[in-house]
ZAMARGU-4260 file (C-alpha; in steps of 0.2 Angstrom, whole numbers, plus 5000, padded with zeros to 4 digits):
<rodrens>
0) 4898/5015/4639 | 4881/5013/4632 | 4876/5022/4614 | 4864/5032/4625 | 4879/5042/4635
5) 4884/5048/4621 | 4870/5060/4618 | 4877/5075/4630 | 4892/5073/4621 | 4884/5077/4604
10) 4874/5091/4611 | 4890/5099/4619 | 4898/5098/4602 | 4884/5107/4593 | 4881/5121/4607
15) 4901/5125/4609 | 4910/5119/4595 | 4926/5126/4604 | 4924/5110/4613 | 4936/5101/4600
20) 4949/5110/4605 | 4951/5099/4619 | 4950/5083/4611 | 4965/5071/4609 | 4977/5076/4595
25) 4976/5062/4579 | 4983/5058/4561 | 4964/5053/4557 | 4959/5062/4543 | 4941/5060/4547
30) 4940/5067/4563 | 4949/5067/4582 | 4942/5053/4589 | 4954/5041/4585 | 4966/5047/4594
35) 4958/5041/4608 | 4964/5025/4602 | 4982/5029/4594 | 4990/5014/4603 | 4992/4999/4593
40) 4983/4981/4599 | 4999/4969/4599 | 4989/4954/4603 | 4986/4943/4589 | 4973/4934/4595
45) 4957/4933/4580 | 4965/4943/4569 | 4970/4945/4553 | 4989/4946/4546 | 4990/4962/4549
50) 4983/4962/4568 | 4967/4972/4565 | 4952/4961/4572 | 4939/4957/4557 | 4923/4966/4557
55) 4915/4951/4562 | 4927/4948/4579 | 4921/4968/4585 | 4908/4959/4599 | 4923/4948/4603
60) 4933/4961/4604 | 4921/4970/4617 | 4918/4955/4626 | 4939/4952/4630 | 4942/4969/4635
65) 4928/4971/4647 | 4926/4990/4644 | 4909/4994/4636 | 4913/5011/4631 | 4930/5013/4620
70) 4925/4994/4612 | 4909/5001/4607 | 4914/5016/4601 | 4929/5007/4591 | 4916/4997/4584
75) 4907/5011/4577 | 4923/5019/4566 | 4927/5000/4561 | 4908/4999/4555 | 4906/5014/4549
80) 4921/5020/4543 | 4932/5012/4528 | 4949/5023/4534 | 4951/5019/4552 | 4961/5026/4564
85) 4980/5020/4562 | 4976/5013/4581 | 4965/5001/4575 | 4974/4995/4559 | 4991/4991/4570
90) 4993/4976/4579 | 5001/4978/4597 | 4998/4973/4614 | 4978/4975/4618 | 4979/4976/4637
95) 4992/4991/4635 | 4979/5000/4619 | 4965/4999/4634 | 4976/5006/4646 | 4980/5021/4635
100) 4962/5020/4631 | 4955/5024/4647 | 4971/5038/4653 | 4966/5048/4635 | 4946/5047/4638
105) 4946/5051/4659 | 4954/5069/4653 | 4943/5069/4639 | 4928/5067/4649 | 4934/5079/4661
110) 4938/5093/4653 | 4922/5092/4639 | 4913/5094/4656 | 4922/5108/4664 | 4920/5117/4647
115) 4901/5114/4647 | 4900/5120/4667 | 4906/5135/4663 | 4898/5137/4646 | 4881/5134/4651
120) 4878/5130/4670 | 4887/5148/4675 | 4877/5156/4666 | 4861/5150/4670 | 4864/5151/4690
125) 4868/5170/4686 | 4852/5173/4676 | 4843/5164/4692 | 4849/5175/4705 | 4846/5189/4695
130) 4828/5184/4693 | 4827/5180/4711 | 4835/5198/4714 | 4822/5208/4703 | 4808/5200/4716
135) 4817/5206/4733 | 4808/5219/4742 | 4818/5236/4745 | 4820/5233/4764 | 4829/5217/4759
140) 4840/5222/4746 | 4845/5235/4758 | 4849/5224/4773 | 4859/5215/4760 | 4869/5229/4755
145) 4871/5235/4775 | 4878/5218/4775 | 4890/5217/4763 | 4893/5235/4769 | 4900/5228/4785
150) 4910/5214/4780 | 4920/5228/4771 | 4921/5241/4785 | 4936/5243/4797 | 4932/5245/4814
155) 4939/5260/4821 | 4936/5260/4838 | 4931/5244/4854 | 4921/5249/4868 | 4914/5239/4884
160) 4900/5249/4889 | 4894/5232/4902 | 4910/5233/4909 | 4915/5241/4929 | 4931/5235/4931
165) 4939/5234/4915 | 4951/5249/4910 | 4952/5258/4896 | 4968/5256/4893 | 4968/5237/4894
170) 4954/5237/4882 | 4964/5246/4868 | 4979/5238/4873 | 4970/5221/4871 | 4960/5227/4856
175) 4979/5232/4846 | 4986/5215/4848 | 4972/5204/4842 | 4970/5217/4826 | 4953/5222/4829
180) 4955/5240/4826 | 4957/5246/4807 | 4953/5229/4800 | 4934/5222/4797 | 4925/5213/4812
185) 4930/5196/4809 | 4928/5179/4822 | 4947/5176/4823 | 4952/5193/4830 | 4937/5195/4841
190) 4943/5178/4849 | 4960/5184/4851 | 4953/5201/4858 | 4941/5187/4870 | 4955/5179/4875
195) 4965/5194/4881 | 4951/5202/4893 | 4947/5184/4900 | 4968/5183/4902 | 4967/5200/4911
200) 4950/5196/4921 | 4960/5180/4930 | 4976/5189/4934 | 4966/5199/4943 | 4955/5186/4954
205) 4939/5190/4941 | 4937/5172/4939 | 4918/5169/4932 | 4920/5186/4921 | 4920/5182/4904
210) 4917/5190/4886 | 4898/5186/4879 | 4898/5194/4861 | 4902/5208/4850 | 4891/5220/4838
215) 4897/5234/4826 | 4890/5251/4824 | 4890/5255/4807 | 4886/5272/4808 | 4905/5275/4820
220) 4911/5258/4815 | 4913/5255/4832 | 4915/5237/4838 | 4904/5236/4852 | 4908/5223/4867
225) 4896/5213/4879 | 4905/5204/4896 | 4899/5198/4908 | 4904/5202/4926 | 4893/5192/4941
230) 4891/5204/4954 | 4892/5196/4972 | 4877/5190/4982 | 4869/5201/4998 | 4876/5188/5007
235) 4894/5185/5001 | 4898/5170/5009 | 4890/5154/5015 | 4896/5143/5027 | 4888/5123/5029
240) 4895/5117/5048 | 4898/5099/5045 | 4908/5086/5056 | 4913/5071/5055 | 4904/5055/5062
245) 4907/5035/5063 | 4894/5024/5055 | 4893/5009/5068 | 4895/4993/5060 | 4884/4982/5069
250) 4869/4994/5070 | 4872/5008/5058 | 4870/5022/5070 | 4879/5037/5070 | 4894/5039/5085
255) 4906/5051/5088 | 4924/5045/5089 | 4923/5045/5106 | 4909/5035/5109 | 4915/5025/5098
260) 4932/5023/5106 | 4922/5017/5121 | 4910/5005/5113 | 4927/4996/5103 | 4936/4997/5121
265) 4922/4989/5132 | 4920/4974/5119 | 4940/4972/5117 | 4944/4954/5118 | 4955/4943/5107
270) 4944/4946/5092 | 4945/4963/5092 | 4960/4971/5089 | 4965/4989/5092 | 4960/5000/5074
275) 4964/5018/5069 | 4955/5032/5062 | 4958/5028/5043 | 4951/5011/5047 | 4933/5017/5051
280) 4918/5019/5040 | 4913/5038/5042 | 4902/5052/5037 | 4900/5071/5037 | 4884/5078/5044
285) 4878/5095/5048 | 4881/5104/5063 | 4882/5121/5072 | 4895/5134/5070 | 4904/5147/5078
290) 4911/5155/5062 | 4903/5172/5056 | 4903/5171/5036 | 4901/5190/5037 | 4919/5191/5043
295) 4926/5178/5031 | 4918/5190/5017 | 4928/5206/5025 | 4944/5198/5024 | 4942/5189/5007
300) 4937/5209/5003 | 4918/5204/4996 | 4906/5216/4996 | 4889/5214/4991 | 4886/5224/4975
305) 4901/5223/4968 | 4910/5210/4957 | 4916/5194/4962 | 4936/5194/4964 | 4944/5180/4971
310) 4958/5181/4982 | 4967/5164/4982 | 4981/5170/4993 | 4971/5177/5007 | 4960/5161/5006
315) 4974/5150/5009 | 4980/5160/5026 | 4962/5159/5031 | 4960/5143/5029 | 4977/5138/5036
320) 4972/5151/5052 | 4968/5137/5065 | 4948/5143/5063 | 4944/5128/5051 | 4949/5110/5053
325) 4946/5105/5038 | 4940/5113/5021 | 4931/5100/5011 | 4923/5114/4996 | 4925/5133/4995
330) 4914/5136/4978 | 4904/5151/4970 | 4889/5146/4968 | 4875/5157/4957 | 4860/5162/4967
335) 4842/5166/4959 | 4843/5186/4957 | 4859/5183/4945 | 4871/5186/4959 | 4884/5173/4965
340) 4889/5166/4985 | 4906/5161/4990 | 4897/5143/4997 | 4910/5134/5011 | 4910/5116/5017
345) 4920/5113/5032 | 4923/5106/5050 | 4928/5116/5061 | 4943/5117/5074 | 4941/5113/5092
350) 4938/5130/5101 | 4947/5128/5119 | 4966/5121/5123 | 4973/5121/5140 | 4993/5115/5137
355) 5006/5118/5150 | 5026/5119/5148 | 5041/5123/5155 | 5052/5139/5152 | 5064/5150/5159
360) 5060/5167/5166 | 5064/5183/5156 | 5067/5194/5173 | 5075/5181/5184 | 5084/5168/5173
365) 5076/5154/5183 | 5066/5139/5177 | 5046/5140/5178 | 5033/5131/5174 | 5019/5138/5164
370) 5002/5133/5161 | 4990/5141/5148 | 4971/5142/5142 | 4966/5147/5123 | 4949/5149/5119
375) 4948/5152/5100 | 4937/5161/5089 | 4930/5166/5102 | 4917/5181/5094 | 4916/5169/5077
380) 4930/5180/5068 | 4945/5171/5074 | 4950/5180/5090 | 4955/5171/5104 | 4956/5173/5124
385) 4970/5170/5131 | 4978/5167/5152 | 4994/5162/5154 | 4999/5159/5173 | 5019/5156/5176
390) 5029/5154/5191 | 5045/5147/5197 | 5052/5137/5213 | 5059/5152/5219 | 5047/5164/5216
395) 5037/5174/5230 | 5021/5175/5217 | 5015/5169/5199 | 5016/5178/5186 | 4999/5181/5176
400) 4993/5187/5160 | 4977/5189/5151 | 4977/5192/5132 | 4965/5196/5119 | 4970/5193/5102
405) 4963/5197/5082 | 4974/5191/5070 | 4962/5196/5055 | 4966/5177/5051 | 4982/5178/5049
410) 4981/5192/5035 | 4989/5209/5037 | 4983/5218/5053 | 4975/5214/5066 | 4978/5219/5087
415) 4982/5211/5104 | 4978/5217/5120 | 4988/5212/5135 | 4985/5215/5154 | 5001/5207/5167
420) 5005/5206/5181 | 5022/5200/5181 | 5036/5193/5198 | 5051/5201/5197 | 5062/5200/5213
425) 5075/5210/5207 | 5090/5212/5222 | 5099/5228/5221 | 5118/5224/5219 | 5123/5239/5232
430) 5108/5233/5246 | 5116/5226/5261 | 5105/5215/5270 | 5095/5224/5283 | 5099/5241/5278
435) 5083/5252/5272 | 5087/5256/5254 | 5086/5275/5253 | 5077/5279/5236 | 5070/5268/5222
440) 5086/5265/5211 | 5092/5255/5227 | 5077/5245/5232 | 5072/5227/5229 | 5059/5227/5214
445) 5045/5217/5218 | 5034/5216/5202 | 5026/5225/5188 | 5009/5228/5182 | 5000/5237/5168
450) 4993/5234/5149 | 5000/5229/5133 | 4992/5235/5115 | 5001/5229/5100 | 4997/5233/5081
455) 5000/5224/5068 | 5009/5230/5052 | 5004/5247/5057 | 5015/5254/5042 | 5009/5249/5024
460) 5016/5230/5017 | 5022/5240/5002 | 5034/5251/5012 | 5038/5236/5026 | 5032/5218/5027
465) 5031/5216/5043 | 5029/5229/5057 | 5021/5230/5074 | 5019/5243/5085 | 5016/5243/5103
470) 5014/5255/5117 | 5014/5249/5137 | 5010/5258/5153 | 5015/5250/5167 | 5019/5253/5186
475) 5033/5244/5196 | 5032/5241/5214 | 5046/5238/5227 | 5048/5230/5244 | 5045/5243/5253
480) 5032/5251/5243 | 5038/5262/5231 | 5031/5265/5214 | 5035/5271/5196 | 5024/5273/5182
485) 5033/5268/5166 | 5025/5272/5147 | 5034/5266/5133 | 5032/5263/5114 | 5043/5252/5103
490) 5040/5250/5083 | 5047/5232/5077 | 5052/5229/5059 | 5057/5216/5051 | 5063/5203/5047
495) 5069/5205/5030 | 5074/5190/5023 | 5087/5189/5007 | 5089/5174/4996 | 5106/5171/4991
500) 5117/5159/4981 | 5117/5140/4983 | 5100/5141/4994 | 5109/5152/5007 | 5099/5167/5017
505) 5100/5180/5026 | 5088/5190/5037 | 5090/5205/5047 | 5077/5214/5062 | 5075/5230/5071
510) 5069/5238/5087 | 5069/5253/5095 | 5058/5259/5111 | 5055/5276/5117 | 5048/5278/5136
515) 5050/5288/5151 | 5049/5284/5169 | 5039/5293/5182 | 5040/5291/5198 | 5041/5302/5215
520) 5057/5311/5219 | 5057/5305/5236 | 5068/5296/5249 | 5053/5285/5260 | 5037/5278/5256
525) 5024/5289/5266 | 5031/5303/5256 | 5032/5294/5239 | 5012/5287/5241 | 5006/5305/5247
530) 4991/5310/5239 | 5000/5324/5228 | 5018/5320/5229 | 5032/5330/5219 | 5036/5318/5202
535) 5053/5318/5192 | 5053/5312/5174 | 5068/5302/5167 | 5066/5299/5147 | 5076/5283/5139
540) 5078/5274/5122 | 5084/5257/5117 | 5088/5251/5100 | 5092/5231/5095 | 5098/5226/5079
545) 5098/5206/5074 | 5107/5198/5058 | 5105/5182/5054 | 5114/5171/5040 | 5110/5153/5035
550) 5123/5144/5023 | 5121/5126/5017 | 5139/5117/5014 | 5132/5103/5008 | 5114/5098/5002
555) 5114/5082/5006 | 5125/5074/5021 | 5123/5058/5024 | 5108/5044/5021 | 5092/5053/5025
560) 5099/5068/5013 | 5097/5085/5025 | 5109/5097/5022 | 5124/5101/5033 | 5122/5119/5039
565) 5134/5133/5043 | 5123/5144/5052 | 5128/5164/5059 | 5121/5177/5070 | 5126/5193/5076
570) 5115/5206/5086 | 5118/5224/5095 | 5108/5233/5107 | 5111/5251/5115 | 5103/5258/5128
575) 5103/5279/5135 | 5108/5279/5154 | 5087/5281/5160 | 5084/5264/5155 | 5073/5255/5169
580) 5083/5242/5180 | 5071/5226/5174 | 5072/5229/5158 | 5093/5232/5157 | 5094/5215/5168
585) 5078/5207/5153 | 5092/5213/5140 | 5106/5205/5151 | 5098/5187/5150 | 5095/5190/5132
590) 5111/5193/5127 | 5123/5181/5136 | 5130/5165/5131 | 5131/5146/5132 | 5137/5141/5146
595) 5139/5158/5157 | 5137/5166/5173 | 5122/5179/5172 | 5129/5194/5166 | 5115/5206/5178
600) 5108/5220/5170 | 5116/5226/5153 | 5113/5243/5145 | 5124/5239/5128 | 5131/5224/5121
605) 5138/5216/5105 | 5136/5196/5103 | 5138/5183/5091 | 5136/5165/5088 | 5144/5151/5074
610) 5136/5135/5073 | 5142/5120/5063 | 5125/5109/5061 | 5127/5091/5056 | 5114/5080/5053
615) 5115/5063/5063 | 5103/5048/5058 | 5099/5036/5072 | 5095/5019/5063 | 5081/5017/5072
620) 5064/5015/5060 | 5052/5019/5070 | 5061/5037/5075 | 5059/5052/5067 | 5075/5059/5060
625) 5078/5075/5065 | 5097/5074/5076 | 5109/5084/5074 | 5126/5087/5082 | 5131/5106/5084
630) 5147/5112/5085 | 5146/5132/5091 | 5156/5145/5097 | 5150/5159/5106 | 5156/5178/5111
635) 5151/5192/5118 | 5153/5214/5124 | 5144/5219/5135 | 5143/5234/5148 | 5133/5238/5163
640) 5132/5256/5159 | 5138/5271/5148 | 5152/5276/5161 | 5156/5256/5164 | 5169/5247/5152
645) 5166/5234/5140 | 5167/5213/5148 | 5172/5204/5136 | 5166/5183/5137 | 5167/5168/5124
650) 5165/5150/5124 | 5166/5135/5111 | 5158/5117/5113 | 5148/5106/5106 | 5127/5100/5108
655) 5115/5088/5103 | 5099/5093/5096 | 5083/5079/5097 | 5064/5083/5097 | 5055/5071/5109
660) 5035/5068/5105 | 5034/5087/5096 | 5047/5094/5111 | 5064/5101/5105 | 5075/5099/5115
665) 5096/5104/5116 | 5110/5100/5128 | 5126/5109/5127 | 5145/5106/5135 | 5156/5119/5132
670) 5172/5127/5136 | 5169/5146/5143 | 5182/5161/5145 | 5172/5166/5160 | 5179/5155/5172
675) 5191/5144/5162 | 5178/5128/5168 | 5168/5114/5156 | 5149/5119/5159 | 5135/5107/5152
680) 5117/5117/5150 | 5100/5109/5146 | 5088/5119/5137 | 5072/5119/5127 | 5066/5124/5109
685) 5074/5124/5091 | 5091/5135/5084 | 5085/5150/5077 | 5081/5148/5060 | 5069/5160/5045
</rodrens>
């Protein structure tokens, strides 16, 4: 420390001599300051007997220690001052006297400043601000006590005056938790508050809705809330047509994948080797569509006007509704007037399929073929047109329908409209041959035509998840000409499906139809098609129940890990006495079992079936894994009428199950009851699953 330093020191002593007070205790009867220096020097070096350096060694002194300051002023006692601190006379260790040296005078320092801080700085920043305060104007003064006003007041009450879709309650609720209400408007609570409504906002599909600020009323104390809460476009949605294009390598034009298929198939030799799909080098480019976005925006529930909600779940199913082959971006976009658009980049699916198959008849049990035509989205909202032509090696004529479907895109609702004409050749069981049947119960039924119109989920998903309901008017014809006019309704509900424990479930359906026959109460056909002929009316009701139970014994069974299956189902239909003759011998082919005789027409019956699924892997690479070996038994009620009796059938065997190129397909050999023989049956489709 230079001689110059200490000057602040002196000057603090003069102004507050309560200063002292926090100087180092000593024995110095001359002052305190030697007790910064109250350890002894215990080395030797230069000194006299008694260890105290000479006056003349006080520079050396200096010059060893290497600290200016303490030295110096030790210099000045020795000088200066013929009874010396007891420090300085002792001899001792120097290096550990400087150590002490510098701990004593680091507090020292420290504190002397403290005290002159708050002695003198303090109150000279206090006499500046009150200078600075007697040259303020009023209006400033006054927005300084408004201010300091408000940091004190507790809000009483948060509104959101911006706001059309948030509730009051939820605003209080939300304005309670995060403390805003009876405490001062502060950031952290207003974040928590922010954090709510933005938590509320997403839960319900208000994606881009957010919090923007927060003001207080001091007259109300009232926290006043800003959001903001995009409204959605004129236009909700916009839809870019793209699809998807081969860059040629060797010229770097566009080709479709056919043309492109061709070109790579016409230069085909040695050198060129067969290449797939994700081998090419492709691009998207625009193109037309068929796709209305004004009918996206009605099932997606967008409006324009009101706020933007996003429905993540009814996206998905439109999406995933056959409409769209691929989605590559479905984003809101903001447009100039503030507004935002729900912007969609896709591809779409191909429009038009024409598939053929092979099935059994629901009327005559015999096998058909069957070849159909879809035309998809057909109006641009997902509808399709459908014609279905069916016939089999027996049959006197096809059967035919044409349908008209909108499924609302998979969502809930939606209609089908249906016109048939469908082959029945239905042989009365008391005809003999060549005698004229006398009345229409006893004649050979031809065919039947009429109209189908089903609705979908015509009762509320709250109440029943799935629901259709459908009413047909149809008219039968015989051989010989007679006709009846059937009208029908029939509500399906169902199925309601039940988790269980261990990954089991359990599902169970309903049906029931009301209808009435009218026909002509007559014996020939000239009467019966006579302009005004005397009708009869003969009312009827059916009613089918279906359960359905799937168990897993074991989650995995053996290598590829699919579960071995216990699988149950049981169903009951009942019918009144009225019920027409095609549809008792329908409910007959429905409800008989594995290899049986038909059982002809059936007006009630009780059947069930056990199956034992067991997962076979063929070790095979290249084939998909998906046999099983099923080990079944059937059984089965069933009666002709109300006054006939219960037949009683049953069977157990065992089937393979294999899909071939997308096609299941089952074989069964089984022992049946019904005639005590081994029947084998082939037959199409998967076991009944949920």
């Amino acid at each position: 420390m230079k001689t110059s330093s200490l000057v602040p020191l002196l000057l603090f002593a003069l102004i507050v001599p309560e200063c002292q007070a926090f100087l180092p205790p000593s024995n110095s009867p001359r002052g305190r300051i030697g007790g910064l220096f109250s350890q002894p020097f215990t080395d030797g070096r230069n000194s006299g007997d008694n260890g105290v350096p000479p006056s003349d060694d006080i520079g050396h002194l200096q010059a060893w220690d290497g600290f200016e300051g303490p030295t110096l002023l030790a210099s000045i006692i020795r000088k200066n001052d013929t009874d010396a601190p007891s420090g300085l006379r002792g001899g001792g260790d120097v290096v550990k006297g400087t150590q002490a040296t510098l701990s004593s005078t680091s507090s020292y320092w420290a504190k002397a400043f403290q005290s002159f801080r708050g002695a003198v700085v303090k109150p000279l920043i206090e006499a500046k601000k009150k200078v600075a305060n007697s040259f303020k104007s009023k209006e400033v003064k006054k927005e300084e006590e408004l201010l300091n006003q408000l940091k004190n007041m507790p809000i009483q009450r948060v509104v959101v005056p911006n706001s059309t879709v948030l509730p009051n309650e939820v605003i209080q609720l939300a304005a309670n938790r995060a403390g805003v209400v009876g405490h001062p408007l502060q950031s952290t609570s207003i974040q928590s508050f922010a954090k709510s409504l933005k938590e509320w906002y997403i839960r319900k599909g208000y994606i881009l809705h957010s919090v923007t600020g927060a003001t207080l009323q001091s007259e109300t104390g009232t926290a006043i809330i800003t959001v903001q809460e995009p409204a959605v476009s004129k236009d909700p949605v916009g839809i870019t047509f793209c699809k998807e294009m081969v860059v040629d390598e060797e010229t770097g034009n566009l080709l479709t994948f056919r043309q492109y298929k061709d070109k790579h198939q016409n230069r085909r030799t040695l050198g060129f080797d067969k290449i797939t799909k994700a081998d090419l080098n492709t691009t998207f480019v625009p193109t037309a569509g068929h796709t209305r976005p004004n009918r996206i925006a009605s099932a997606l529930g967008l409006s324009p006007g009101n706020p933007f909600q996003w429905d993540g779940i009814r996206w998905q199913q439109i999406a995933s509704s056959g409409i769209f082959a691929q989605v590559l971006r479905a984003t809101p976009q903001p447009m100039q007037d503030g507004t935002v658009q729900l912007h969609i980049l896709a591809t779409e699916a191909p429009t038009r399929h024409l598939e053929y198959g092979l099935g059994k008849s629901l009327y005559t049990g015999s096998w058909e073929g069957e070849l159909d035509f879809e035309h998809i989205n057909l109006l641009g909202g997902g509808e399709s047109l459908g014609l279905s032509v069916r016939r089999g090696t027996k049959d006197a004529e096809p059967s035919i329908r044409l349908s008209f479907t909108d499924s609302k895109f998979g969502l809930g609702g939606g209609y089908d409209l249906e016109v048939f004409s469908d082959f029945i050749g239905d042989q009365p069981e008391e005809m003999q041959e060549g005698e004229l049947p006398p009345d229409y119960d006893h004649d050979s039924i031809l065919d039947r035509k009429g109209a189908t119109v089903r609705l979908r989920n015509p009762i509320s998903s709250r109440i029943v998840r799935n629901s259709v309901a459908s009413g047909s008017l149809e008219r039968t014809a015989t051989k010989t000409g007679l006709h009846e006019t059937i009208g029908s309704t029939t509500l399906a509900v169902g199925p309601f499906v039940k988790r269980l424990p261990y990954d089991a479930r359990s599902s169970i359906d309903a049906k029931c139809s009301l209808g009435t026959r009218l026909f002509a109460a007559t014996s020939t056909a000239e009467e019966a098609n006579a302009l005004l002929p005397p009708l009869k009316l003969k009312p009827y009701t059916s009613a089918t129940a279906t359960t359905r139970q799937i168990f897993p014994l074991l989650a995995s069974f053996g290598p590829g890990g699919r579960p071995l299956i216990l699988a149950l189902k049981h169903s009951i239909t009942t019918a009144t006495p009225n019920l027409p003759r095609h549809e008792a011998k329908a409910q007959g082919i429905a409800h008989n079992i594995r290899g049986s005789s038909l059982n002809g027409r059936v007006a009630s019956a009780l059947t069930g079936t056990t199956e034992l699924r067991v997962p076979i892997d063929i070790p095979v690479v290249q084939i998909r894994q998906d046999t099983n070996v099923v080990f079944f038994g059937d059984w089965l009620f069933a009666a002709k009428d109300s006054q006939s009796s219960f037949r009683r059938k049953s069977c157990v065997g065992v089937g393979v199950r294999k899909s071939v190129q997308g096609i299941p397909l089952k074989y069964d050999l089984c022992y049946s009851s019904d005639d005590g023989k081994f029947q084998s049956a082939f037959g199409l489709g998967a076991d009944f699953d949920f």
